[in-house]
Each structure stands twice: as structure tokens, then as C-alpha cells.
MOPAC internal coordinates of N, CA, C and O (Angstrom, degrees):
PM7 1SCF
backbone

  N    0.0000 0     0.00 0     0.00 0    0    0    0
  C    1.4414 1     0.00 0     0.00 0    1    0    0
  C    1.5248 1   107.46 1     0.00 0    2    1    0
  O    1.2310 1   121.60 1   -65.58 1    3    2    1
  N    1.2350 1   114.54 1   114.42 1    3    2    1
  C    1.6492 1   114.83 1   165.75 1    5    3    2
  C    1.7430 1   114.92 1   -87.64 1    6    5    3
  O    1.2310 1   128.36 1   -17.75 1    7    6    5
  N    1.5514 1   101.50 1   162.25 1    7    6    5
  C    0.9747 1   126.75 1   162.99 1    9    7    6
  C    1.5139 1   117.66 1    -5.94 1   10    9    7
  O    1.2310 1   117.70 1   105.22 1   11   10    9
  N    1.6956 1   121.99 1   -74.78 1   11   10    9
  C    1.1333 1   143.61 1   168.13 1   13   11   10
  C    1.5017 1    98.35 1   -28.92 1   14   13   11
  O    1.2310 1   128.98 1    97.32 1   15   14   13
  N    1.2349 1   100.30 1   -82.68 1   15   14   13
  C    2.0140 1   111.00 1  -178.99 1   17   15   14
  C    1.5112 1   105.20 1    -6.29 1   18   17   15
  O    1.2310 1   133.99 1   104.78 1   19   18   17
  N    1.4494 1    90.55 1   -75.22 1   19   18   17
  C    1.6481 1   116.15 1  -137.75 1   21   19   18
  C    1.9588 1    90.61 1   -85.97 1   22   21   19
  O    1.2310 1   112.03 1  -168.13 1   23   22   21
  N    1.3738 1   132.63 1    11.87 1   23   22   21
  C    1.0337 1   111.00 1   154.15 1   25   23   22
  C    1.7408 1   113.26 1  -116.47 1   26   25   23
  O    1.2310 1   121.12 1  -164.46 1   27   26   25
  N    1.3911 1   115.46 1    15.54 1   27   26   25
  C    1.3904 1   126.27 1  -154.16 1   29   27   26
  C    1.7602 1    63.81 1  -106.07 1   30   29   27
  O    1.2310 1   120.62 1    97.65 1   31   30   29
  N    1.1592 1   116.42 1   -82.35 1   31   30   29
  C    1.6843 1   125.91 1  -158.51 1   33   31   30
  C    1.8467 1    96.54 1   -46.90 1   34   33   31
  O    1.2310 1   115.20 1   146.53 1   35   34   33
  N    1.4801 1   126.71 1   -33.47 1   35   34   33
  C    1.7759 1   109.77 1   164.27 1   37   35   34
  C    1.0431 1   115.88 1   -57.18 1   38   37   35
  O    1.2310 1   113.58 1   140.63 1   39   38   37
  N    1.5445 1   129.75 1   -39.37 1   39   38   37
  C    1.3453 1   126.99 1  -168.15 1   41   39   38
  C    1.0003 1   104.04 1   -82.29 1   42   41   39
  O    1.2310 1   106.16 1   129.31 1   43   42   41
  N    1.7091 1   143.32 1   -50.69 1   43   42   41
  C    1.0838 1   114.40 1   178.75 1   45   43   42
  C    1.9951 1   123.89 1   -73.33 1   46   45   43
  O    1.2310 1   124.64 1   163.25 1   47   46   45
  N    1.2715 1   108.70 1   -16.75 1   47   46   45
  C    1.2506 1    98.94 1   156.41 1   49   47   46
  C    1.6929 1   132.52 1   -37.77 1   50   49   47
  O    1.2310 1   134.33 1   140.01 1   51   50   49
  N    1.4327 1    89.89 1   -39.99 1   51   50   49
  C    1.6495 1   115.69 1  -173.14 1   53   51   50
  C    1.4293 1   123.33 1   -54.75 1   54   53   51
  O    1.2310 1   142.06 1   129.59 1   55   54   53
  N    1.4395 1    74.77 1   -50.41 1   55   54   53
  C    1.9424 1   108.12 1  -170.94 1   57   55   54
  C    1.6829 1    92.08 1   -69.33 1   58   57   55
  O    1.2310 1   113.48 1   116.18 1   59   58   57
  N    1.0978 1   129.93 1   -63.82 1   59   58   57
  C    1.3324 1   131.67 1  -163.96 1   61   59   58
  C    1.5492 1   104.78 1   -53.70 1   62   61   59
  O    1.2310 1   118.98 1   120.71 1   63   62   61
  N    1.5417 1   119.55 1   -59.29 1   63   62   61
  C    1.1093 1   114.00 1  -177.33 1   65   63   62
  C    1.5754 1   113.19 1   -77.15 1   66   65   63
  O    1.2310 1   114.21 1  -151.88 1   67   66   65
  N    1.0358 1   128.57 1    28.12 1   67   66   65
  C    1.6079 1   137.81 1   169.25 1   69   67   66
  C    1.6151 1   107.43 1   -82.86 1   70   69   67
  O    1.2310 1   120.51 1   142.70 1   71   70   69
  N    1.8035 1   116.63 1   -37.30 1   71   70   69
  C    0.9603 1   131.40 1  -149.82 1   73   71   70
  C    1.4493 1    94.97 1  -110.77 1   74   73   71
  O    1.2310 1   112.97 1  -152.06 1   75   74   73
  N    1.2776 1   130.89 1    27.94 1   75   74   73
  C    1.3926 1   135.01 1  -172.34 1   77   75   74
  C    2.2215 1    86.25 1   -91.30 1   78   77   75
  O    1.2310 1   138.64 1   -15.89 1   79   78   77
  N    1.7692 1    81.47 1   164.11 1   79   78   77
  C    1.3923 1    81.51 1   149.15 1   81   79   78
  C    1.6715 1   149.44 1  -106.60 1   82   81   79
  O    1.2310 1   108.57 1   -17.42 1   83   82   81
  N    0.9599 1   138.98 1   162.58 1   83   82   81
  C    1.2438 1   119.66 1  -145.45 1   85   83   82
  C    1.8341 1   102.00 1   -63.79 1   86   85   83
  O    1.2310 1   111.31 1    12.06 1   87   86   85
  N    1.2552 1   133.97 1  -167.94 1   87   86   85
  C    1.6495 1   115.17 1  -164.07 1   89   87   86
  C    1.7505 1    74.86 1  -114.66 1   90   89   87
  O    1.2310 1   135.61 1    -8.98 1   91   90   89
  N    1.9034 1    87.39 1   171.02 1   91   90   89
  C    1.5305 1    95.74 1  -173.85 1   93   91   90
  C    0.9479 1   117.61 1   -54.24 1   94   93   91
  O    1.2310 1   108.44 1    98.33 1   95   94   93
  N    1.2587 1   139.22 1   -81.67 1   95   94   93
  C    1.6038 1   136.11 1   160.26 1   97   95   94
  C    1.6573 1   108.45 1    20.69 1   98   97   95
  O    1.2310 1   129.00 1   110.90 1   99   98   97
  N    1.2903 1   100.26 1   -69.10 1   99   98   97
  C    1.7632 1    95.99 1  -163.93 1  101   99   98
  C    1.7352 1    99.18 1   -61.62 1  102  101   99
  O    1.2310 1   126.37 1   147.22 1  103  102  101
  N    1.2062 1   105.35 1   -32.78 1  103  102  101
  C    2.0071 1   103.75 1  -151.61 1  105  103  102
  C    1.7034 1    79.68 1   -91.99 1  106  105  103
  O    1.2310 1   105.40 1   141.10 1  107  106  105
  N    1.2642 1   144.65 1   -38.90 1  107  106  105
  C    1.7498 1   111.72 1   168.82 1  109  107  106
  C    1.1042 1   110.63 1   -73.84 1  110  109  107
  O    1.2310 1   101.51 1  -161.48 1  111  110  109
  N    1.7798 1   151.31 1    18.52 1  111  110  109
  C    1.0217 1   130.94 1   161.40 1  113  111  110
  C    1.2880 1   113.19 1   -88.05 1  114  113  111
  O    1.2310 1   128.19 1   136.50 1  115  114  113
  N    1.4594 1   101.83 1   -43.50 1  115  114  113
  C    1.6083 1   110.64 1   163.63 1  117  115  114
  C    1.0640 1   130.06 1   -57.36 1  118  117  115
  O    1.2310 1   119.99 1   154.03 1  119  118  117
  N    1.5504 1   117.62 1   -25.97 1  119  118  117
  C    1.5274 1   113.38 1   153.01 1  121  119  118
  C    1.2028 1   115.58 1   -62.96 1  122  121  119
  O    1.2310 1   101.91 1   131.30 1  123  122  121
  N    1.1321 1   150.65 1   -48.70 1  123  122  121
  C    1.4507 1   159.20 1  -141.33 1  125  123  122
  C    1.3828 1    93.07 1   -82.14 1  126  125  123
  O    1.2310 1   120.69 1   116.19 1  127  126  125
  N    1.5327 1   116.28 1   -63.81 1  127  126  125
  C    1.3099 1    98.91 1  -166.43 1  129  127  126
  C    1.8496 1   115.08 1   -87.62 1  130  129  127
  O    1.2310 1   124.45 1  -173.16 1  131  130  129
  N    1.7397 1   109.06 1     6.84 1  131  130  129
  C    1.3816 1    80.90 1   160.67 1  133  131  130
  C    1.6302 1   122.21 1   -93.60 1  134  133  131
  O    1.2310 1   125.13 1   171.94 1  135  134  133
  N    1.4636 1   107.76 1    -8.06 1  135  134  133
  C    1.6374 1   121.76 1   176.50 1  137  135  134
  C    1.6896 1    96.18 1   -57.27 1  138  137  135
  O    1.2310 1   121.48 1   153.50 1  139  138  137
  N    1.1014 1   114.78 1   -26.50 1  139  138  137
  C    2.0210 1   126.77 1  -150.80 1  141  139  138
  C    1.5832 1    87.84 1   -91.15 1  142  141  139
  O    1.2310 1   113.70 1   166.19 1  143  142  141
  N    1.0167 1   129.53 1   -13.81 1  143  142  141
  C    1.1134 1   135.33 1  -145.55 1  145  143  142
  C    1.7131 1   119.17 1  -118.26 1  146  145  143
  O    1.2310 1   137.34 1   127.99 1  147  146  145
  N    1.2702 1    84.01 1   -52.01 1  147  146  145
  C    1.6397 1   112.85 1   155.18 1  149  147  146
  C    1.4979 1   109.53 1   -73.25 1  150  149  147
  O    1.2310 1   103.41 1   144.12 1  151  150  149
  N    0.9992 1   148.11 1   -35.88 1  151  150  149
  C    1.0889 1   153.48 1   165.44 1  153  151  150
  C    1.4130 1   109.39 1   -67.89 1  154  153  151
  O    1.2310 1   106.54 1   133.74 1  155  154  153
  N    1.3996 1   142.63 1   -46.26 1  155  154  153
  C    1.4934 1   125.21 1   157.06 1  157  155  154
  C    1.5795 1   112.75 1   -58.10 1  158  157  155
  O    1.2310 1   118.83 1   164.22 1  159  158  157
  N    1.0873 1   119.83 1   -15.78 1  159  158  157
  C    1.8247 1   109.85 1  -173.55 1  161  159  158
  C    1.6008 1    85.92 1   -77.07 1  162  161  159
  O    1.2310 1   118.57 1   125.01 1  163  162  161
  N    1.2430 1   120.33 1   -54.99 1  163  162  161
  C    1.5770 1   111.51 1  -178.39 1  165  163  162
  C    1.4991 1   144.28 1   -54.90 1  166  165  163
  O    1.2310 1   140.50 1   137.39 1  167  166  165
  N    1.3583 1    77.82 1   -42.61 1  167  166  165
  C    1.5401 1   100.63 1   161.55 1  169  167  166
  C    1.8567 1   120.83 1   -39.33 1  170  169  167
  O    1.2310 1   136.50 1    92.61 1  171  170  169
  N    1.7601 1    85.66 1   -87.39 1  171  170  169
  C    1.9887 1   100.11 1   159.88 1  173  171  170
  C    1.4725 1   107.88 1   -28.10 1  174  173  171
  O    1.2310 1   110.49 1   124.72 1  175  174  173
  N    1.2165 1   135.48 1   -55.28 1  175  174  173
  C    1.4955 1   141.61 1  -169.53 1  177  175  174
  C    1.5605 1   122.83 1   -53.16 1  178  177  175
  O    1.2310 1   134.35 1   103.35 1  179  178  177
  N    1.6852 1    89.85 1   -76.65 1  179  178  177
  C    1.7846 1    95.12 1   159.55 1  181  179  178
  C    1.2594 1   126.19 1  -102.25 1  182  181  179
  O    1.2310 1   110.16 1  -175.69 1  183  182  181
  N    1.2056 1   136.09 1     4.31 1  183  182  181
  C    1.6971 1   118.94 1  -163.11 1  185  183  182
  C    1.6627 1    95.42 1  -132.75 1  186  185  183
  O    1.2310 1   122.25 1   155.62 1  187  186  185
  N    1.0383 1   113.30 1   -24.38 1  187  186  185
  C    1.8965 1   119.37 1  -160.69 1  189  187  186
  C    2.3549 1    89.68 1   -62.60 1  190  189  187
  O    1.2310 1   129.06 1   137.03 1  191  190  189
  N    1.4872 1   100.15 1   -42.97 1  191  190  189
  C    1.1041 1    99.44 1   175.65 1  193  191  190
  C    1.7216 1   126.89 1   -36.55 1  194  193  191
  O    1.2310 1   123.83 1   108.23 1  195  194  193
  N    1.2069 1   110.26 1   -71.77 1  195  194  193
  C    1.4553 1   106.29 1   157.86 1  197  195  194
  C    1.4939 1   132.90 1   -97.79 1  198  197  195
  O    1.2310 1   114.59 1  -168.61 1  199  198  197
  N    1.3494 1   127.85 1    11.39 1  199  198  197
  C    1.6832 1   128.05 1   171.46 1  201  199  198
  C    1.4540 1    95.62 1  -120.08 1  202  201  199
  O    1.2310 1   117.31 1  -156.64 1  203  202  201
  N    1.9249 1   122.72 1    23.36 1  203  202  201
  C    1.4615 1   129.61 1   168.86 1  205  203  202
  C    2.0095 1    95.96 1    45.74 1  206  205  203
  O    1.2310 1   133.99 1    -3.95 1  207  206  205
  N    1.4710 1    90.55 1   176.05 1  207  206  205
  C    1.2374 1   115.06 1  -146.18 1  209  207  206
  C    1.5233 1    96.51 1   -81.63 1  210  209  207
  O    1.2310 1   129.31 1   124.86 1  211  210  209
  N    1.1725 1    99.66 1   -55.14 1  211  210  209
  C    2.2910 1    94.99 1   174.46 1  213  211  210
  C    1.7883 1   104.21 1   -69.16 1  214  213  211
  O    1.2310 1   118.19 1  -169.63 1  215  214  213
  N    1.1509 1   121.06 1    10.37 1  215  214  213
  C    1.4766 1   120.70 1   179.23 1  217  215  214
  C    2.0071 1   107.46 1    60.99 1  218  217  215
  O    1.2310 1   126.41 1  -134.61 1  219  218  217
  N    1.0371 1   105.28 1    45.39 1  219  218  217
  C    1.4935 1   109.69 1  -174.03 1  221  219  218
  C    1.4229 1   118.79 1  -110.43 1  222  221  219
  O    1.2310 1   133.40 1  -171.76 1  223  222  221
  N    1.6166 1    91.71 1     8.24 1  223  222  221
  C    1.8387 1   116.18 1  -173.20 1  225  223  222
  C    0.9885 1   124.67 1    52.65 1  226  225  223
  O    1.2310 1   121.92 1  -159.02 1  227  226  225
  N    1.9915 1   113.93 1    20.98 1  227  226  225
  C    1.6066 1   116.84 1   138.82 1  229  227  226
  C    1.1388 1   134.61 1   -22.46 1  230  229  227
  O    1.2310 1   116.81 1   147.38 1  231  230  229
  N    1.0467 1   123.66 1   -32.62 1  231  230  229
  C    1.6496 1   109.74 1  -152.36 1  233  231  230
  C    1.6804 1   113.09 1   -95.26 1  234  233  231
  O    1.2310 1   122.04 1    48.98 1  235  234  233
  N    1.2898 1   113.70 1  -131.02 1  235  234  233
  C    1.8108 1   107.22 1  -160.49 1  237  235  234
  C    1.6930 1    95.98 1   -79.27 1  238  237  235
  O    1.2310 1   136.70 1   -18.98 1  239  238  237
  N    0.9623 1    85.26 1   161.02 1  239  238  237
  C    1.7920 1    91.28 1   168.83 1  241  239  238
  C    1.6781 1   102.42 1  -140.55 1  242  241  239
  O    1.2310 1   134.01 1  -112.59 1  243  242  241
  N    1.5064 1    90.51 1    67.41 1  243  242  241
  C    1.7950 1   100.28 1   156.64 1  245  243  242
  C    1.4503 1   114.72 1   -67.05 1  246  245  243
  O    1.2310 1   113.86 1   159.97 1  247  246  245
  N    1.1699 1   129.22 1   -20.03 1  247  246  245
  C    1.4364 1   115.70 1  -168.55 1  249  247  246
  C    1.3862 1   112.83 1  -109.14 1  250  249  247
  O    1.2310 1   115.30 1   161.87 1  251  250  249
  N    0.9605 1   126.52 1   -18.13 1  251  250  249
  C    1.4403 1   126.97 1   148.15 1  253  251  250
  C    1.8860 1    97.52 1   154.91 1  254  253  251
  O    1.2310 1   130.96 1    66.09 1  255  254  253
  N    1.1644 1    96.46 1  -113.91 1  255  254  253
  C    1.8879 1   101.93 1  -179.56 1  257  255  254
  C    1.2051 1   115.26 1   -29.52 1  258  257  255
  O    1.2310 1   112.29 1   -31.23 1  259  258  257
  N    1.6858 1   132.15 1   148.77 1  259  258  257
  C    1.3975 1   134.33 1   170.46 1  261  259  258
  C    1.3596 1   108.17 1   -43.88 1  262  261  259
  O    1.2310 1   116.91 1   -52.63 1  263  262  261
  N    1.2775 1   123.49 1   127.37 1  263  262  261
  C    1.4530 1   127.27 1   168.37 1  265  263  262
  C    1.6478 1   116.88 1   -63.63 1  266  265  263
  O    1.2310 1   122.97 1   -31.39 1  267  266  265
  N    1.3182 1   111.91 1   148.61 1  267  266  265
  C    1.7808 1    97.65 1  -170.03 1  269  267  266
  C    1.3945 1   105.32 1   -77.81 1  270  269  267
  O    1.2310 1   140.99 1   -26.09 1  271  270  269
  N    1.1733 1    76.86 1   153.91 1  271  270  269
  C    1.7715 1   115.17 1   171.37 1  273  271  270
  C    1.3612 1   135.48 1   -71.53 1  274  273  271
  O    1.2310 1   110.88 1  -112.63 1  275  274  273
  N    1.0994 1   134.76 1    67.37 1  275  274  273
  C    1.4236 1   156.74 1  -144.30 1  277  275  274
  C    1.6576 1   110.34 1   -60.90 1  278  277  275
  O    1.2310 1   124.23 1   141.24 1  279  278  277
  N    1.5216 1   109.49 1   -38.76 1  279  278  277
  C    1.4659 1   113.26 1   159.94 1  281  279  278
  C    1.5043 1   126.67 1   -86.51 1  282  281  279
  O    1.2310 1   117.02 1  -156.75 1  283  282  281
  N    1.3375 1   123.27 1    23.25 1  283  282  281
  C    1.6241 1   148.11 1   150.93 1  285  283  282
  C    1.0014 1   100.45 1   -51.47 1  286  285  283
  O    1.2310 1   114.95 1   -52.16 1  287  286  285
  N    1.6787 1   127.17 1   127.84 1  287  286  285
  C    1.2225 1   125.99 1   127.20 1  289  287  286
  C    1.5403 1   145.81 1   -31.81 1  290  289  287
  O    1.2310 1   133.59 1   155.49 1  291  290  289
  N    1.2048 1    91.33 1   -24.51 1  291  290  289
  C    1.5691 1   113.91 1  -175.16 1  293  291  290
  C    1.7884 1   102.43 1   -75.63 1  294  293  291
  O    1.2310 1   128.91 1   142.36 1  295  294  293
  N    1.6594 1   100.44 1   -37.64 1  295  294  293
  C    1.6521 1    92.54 1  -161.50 1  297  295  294
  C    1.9986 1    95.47 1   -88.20 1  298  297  295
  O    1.2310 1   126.90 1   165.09 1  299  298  297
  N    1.4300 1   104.34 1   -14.91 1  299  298  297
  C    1.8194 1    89.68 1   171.30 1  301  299  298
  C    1.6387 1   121.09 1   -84.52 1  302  301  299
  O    1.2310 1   124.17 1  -175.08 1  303  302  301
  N    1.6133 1   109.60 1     4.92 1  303  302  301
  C    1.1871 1   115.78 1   139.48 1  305  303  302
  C    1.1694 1   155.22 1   -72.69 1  306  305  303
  O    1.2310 1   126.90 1   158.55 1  307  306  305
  N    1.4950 1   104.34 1   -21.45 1  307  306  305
  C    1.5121 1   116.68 1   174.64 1  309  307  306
  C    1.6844 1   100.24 1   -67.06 1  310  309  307
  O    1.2310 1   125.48 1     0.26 1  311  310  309
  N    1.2111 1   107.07 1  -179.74 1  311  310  309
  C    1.7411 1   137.17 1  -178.42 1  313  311  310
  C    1.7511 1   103.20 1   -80.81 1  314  313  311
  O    1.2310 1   121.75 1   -27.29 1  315  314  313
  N    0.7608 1   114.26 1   152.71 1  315  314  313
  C    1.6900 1   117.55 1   172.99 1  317  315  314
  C    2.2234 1    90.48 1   -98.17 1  318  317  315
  O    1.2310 1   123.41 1   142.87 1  319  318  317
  N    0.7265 1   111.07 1   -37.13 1  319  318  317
  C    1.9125 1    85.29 1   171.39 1  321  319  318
  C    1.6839 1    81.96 1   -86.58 1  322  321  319
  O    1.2310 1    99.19 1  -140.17 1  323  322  321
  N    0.9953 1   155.07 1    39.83 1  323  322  321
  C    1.6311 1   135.47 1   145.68 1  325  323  322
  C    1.8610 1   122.95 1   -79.65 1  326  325  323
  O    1.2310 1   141.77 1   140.91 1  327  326  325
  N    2.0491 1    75.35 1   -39.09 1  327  326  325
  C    0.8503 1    87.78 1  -166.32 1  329  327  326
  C    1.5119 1   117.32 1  -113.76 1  330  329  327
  O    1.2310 1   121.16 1   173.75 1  331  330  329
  N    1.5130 1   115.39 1    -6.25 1  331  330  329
  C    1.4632 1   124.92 1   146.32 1  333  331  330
  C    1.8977 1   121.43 1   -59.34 1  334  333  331
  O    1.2310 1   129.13 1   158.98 1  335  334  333
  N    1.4124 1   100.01 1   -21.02 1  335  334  333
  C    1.5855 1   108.62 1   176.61 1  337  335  334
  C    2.0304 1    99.67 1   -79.37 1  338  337  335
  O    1.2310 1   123.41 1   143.14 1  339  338  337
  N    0.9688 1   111.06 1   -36.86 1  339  338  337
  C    1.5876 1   103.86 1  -173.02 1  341  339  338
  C    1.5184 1    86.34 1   -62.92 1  342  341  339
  O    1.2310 1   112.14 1   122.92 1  343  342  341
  N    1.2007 1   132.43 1   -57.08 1  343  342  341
  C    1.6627 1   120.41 1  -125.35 1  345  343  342
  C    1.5270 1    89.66 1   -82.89 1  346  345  343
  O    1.2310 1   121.77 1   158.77 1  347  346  345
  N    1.7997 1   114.22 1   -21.23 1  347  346  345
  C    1.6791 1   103.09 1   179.61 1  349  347  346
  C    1.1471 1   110.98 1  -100.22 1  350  349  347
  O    1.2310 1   116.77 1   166.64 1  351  350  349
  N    1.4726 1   123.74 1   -13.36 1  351  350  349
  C    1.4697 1   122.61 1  -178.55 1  353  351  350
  C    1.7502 1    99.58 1   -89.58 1  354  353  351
  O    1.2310 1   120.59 1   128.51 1  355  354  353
  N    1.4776 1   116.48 1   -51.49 1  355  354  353
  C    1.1561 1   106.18 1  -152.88 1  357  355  354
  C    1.5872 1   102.64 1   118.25 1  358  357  355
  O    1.2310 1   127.33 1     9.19 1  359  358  357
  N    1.7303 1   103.51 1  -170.81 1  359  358  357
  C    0.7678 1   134.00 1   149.27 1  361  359  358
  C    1.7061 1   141.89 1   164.77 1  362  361  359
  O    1.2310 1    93.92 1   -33.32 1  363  362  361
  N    1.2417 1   162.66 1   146.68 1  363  362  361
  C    1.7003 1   147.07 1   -98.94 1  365  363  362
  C    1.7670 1    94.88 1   -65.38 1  366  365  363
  O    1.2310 1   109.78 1   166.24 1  367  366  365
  N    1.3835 1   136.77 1   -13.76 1  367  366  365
  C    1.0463 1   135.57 1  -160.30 1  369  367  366
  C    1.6424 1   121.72 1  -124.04 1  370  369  367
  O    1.2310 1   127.72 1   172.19 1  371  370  369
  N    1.6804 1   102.75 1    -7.81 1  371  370  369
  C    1.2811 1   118.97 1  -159.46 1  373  371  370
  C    1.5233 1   120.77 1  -134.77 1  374  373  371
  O    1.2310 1   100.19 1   -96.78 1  375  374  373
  N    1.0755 1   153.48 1    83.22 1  375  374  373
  C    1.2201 1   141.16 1  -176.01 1  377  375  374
  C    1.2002 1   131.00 1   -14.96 1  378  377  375
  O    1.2310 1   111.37 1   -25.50 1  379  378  377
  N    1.3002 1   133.85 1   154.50 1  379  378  377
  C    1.1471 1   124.56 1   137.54 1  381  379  378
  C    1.4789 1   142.31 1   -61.91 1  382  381  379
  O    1.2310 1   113.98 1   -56.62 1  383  382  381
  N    1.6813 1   129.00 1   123.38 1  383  382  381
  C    0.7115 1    90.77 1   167.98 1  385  383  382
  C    1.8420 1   139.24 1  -130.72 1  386  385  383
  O    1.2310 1   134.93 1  -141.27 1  387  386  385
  N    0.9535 1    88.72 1    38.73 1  387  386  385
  C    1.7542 1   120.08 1   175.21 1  389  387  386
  C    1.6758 1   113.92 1   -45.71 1  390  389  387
  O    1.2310 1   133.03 1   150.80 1  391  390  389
  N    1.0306 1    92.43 1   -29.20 1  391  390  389
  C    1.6389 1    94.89 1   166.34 1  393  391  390
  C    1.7092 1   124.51 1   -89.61 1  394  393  391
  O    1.2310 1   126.13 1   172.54 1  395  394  393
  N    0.8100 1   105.82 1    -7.46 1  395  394  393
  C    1.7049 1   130.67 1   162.81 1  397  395  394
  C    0.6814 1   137.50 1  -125.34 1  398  397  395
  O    1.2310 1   107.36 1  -168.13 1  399  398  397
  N    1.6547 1   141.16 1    11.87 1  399  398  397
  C    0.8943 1   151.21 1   178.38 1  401  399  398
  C    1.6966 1   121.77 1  -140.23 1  402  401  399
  O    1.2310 1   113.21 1   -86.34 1  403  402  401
  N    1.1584 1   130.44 1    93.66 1  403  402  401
  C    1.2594 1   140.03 1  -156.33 1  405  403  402
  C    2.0188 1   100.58 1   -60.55 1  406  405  403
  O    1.2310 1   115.45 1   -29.74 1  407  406  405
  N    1.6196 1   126.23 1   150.26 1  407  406  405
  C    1.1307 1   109.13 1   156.52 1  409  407  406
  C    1.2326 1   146.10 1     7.99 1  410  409  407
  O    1.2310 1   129.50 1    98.33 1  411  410  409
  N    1.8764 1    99.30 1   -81.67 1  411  410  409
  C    1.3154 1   138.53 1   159.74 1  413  411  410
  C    1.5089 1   141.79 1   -33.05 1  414  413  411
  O    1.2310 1   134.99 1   132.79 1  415  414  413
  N    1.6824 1    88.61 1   -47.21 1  415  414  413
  C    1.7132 1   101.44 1   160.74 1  417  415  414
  C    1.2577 1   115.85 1   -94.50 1  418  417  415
  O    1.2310 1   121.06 1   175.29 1  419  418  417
  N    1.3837 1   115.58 1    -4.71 1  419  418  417
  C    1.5206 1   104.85 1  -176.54 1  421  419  418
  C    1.9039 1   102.54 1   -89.74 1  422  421  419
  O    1.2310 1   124.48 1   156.94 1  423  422  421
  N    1.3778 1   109.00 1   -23.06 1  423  422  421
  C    1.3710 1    94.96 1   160.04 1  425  423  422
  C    1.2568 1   142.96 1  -124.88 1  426  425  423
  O    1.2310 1   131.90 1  -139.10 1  427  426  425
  N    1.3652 1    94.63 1    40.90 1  427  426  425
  C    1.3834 1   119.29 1   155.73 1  429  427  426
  C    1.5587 1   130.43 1   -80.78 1  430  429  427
  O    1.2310 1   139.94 1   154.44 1  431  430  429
  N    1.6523 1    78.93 1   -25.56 1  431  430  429
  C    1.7803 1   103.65 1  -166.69 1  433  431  430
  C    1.7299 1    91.05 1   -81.87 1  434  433  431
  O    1.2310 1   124.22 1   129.50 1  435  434  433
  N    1.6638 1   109.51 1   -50.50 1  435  434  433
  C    1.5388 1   109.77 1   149.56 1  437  435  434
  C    1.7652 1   122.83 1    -7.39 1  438  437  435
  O    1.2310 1   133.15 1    90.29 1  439  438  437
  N    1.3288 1    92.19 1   -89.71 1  439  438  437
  C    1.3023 1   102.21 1  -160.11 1  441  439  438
  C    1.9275 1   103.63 1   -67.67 1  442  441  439
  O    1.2310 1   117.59 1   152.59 1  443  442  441
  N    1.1468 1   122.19 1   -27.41 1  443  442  441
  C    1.6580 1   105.45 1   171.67 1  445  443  442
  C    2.1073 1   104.78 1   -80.38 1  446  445  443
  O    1.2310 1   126.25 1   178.57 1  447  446  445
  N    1.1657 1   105.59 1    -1.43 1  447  446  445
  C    1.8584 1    94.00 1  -167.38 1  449  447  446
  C    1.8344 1    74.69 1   -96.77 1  450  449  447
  O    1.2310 1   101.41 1   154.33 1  451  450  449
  N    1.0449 1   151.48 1   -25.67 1  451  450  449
  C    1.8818 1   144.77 1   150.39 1  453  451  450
  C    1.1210 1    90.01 1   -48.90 1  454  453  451
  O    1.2310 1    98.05 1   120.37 1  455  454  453
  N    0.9837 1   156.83 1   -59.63 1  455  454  453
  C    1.7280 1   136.99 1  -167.62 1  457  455  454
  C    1.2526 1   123.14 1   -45.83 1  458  457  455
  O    1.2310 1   128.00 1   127.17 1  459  458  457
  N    1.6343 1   102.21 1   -52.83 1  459  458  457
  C    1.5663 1   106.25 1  -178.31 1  461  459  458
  C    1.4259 1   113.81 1   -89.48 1  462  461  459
  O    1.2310 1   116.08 1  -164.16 1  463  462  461
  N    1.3676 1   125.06 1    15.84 1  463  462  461
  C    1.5782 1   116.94 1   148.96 1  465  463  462
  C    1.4678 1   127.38 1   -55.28 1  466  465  463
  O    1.2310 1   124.21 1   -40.08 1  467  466  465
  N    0.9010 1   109.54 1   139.92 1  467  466  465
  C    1.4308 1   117.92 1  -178.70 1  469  467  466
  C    1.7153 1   122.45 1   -94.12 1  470  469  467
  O    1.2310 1   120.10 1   180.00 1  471  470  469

């Protein structure tokens, strides 16, 4: 094998692995943040209304008590099924919302209301 060969066979080594896909790492980050992402479109939609728009539980209080506060310490303590059970169960102040909200968006809405913990 000469010279020629053995840099024709690097380059196409090169070329081939150019066309790989990116390694896991990159493609679950990119999942994460488009789930994170999808989860603020939902958020703004149904919940920004009463836990307001930074999720700081600004907003209306049609239902009676301050709605929680999403950048609380208290709420990056709870459980994610604690707190995936409120958003489908409800609770005395809060709707349900399992009937509008598929699995999928409900923990999406999850994973961006972990964002605004503090």
C-alpha cells in the first residue's frame, strides 16, 4: 500500500464518519430542551393564567387561594408524580386537567415548571 492509498482510505474514513449521527448526549439534550419547550407553549396556554407568566403565581386568582409558586423552593421539593398527580387530578382550588391535557403535555409542562425552581 503506498502513500496515495493510505491517505485516499483517511479521507474516506473521514467522509463516512462525518455522516454519523450526532452521539447520544447531544440528541437527549435536544430532546430535553425541545420537551422544555413544548412545555412553555403549554404552560403560557393553560396554567400562565393563574400561576402568571414567570410561574410565580401572579396571575388571577379566580379560584380562590394564591395559586403555587413554581419558583418556590418548596415546589422543587415535591415529587414529579406529586406533582404530575395535581396537574391530572387537580385539586380544592385547581382543576383538573387530564381531560385536556394528554400524558405528554402534562410532562412537558413538568419538565419547564423544574425550570422555574429556584
Amino acid at each position: 500500500m503506498n502513500a496515495t492509498q493510505i491517505g485516499l482510505g483517511l479521507i474516506l474514513i473521514a467522509a463516512v464518519g462525518a455522516g454519523q449521527p450526532p452521539v447520544y448526549g447531544q440528541v437527549a439534550a435536544e430532546s430535553e430542551q425541545a420537551e422544555m419547550a413544548k412545555g412553555k407553549k403549554v404552560y403560557a396556554k393553560y396554567c400562565a393564567g393563574c400561576h402568571g407568566a414567570a410561574g410565580d403565581g401572579g396571575g388571577y386568582k379566580l379560584l380562590g387561594s394564591d395559586p403555587a409558586n413554581f419558583t418556590s423552593r418548596s415546589i422543587k421539593k415535591k415529587s414529579d408524580s406529586a406533582l404530575l398527580k395535581t396537574i391530572h387530578e387537580g385539586n380544592p382550588n385547581m382543576p383538573s386537567w387530564k381531560g385536556r391535557l394528554s400524558e405528554q403535555d402534562s410532562k412537558a409542562v413538568l419538565a419547564y415548571i423544574r425550570t422555574l425552581a429556584k
